[in-house]
C-alpha positions in Angstrom: -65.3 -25.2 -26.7 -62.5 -26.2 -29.3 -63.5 -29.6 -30.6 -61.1 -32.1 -32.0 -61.9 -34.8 -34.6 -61.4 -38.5 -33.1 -58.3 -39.2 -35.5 -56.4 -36.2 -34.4 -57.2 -36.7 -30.8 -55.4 -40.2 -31.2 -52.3 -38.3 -33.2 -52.0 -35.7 -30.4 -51.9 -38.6 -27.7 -50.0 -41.6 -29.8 -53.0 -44.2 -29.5 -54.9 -45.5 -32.2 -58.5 -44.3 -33.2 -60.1 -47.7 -32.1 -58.3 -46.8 -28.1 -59.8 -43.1 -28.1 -63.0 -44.6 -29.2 -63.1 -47.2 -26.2 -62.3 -44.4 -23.8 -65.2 -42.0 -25.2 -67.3 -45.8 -24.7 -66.2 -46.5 -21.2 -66.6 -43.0 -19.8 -63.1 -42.4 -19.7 -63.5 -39.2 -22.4 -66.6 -37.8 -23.7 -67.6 -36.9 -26.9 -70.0 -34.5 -28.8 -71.1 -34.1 -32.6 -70.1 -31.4 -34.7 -72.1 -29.3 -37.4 -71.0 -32.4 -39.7 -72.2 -35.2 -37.5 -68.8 -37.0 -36.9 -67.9 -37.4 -33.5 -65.3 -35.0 -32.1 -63.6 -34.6 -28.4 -63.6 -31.6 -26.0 -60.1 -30.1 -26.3 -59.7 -29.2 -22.6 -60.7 -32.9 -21.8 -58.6 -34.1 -23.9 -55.3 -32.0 -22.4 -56.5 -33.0 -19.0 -56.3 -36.7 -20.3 -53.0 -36.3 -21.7 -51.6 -34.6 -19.0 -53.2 -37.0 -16.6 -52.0 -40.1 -18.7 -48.3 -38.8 -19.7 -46.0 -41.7 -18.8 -42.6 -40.0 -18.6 -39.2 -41.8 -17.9 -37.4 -41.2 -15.0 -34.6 -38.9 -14.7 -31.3 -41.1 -13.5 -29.1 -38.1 -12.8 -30.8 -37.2 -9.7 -30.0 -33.9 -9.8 -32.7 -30.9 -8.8 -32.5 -28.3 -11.3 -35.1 -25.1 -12.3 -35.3 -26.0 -15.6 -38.4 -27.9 -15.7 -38.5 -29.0 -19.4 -35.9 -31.7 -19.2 -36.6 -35.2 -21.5 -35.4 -38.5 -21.5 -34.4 -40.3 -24.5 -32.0 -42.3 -26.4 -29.2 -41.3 -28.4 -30.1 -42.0 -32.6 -28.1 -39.9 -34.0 -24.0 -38.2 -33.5 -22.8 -35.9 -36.6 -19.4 -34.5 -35.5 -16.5 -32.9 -36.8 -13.1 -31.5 -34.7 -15.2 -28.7 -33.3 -19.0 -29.3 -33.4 -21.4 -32.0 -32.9 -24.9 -32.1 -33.5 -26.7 -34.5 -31.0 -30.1 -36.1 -31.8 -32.2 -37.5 -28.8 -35.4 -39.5 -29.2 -37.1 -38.9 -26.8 -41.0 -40.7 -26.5 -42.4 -39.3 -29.6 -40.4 -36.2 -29.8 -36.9 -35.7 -31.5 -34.6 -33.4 -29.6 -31.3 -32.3 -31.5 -28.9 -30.2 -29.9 -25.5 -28.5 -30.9 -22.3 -28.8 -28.9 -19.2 -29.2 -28.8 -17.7 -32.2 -30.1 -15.2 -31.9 -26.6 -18.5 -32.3 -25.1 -20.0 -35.4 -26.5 -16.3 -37.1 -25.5 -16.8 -35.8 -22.0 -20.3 -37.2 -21.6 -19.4 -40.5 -23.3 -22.2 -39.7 -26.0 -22.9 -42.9 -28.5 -25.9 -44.1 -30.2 -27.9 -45.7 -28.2 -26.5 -43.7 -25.0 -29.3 -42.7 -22.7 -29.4 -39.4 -22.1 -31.2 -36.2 -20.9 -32.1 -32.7 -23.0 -32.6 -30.3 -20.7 -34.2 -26.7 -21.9 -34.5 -23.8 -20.3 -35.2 -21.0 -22.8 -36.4 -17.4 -22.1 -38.0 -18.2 -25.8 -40.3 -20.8 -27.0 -42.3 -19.9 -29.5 -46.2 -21.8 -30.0 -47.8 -21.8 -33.2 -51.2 -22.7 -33.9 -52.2 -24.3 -37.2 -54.4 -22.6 -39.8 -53.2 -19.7 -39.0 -55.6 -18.7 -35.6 -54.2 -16.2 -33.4 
C-alpha cells in the first residue's frame, strides 16, 4: 500500500490539511500510521476520493468528440506575433498553454478572460513519478 502524508494528500486534492483531517474524522477517508507515527492516507483511497469528488465545468460547445482529455478554463494569458500565438488557459488548478496560429486566436475570438476549451488527444503523454521510482 503507497501511503501519503496528510499535507500532500491536501496538495494533490486542493483542500487544506484541517478538510482532509475532517474527512479521515467523519469516515469519509481513512487513515493509518507510518514507521514514523504521523498519520498518512491510503493512496488508492485517496484517487478513489479524487476521482469521486472531481467537480469539472461543463463543456458549452456541445460537441461529442474521442478525445477524452478536454479542460475547461479561462483565458490568462495571449502572447502573439503576425504568425504565432501562444495561448495560456487556466483551467481549475492546472495551466494549459498551447501554440497556434495567431489566424487562429482571431478566428476563435480568443481574449483574456475568454472561456475556452483545451482539448488533447496525444498518442504521447509521458508520467513521471517523483524520487525517481520506476
Amino acid at each position: 500500500m503507497t501511503q501519503i502524508r496528510i499535507g500532500d494528500a491536501a496538495r494533490f486534492l486542493g483542500v487544506s490539511d484541517d478538510t482532509v483531517r475532517r474527512w479521515i474524522d467523519g469516515g469519509i477517508l481513512g487513515s493509518a500510521r507510518d514507521s514514523s507515527g504521523r498519520a498518512v492516507v491510503d493512496a488508492l483511497e485517496l484517487a478513489r476520493l479524487a476521482r469521486q469528488n472531481a467537480v469539472l465545468p461543463g463543456d458549452p460547445s456541445d460537441i461529442g468528440r474521442s478525445a477524452r482529455n478536454r479542460f475547461v478554463g479561462i483565458v490568462t494569458d495571449i502572447v502573439m506575433d503576425t504568425v504565432m500565438a501562444q495561448v495560456e488557459l487556466q483551467c481549475g488548478q492546472h495551466r494549459v498553454v498551447s501554440l497556434m496560429s495567431s489566424e487562429a486566436v482571431r478566428d476563435l475570438g480568443l481574449e483574456q478572460g475568454s472561456i475556452a476549451i483545451a482539448v488533447v488527444k496525444a498518442t504521447t503523454v509521458i508520467i513521471e513519478t517523483p524520487g525517481g521510482k520506476a
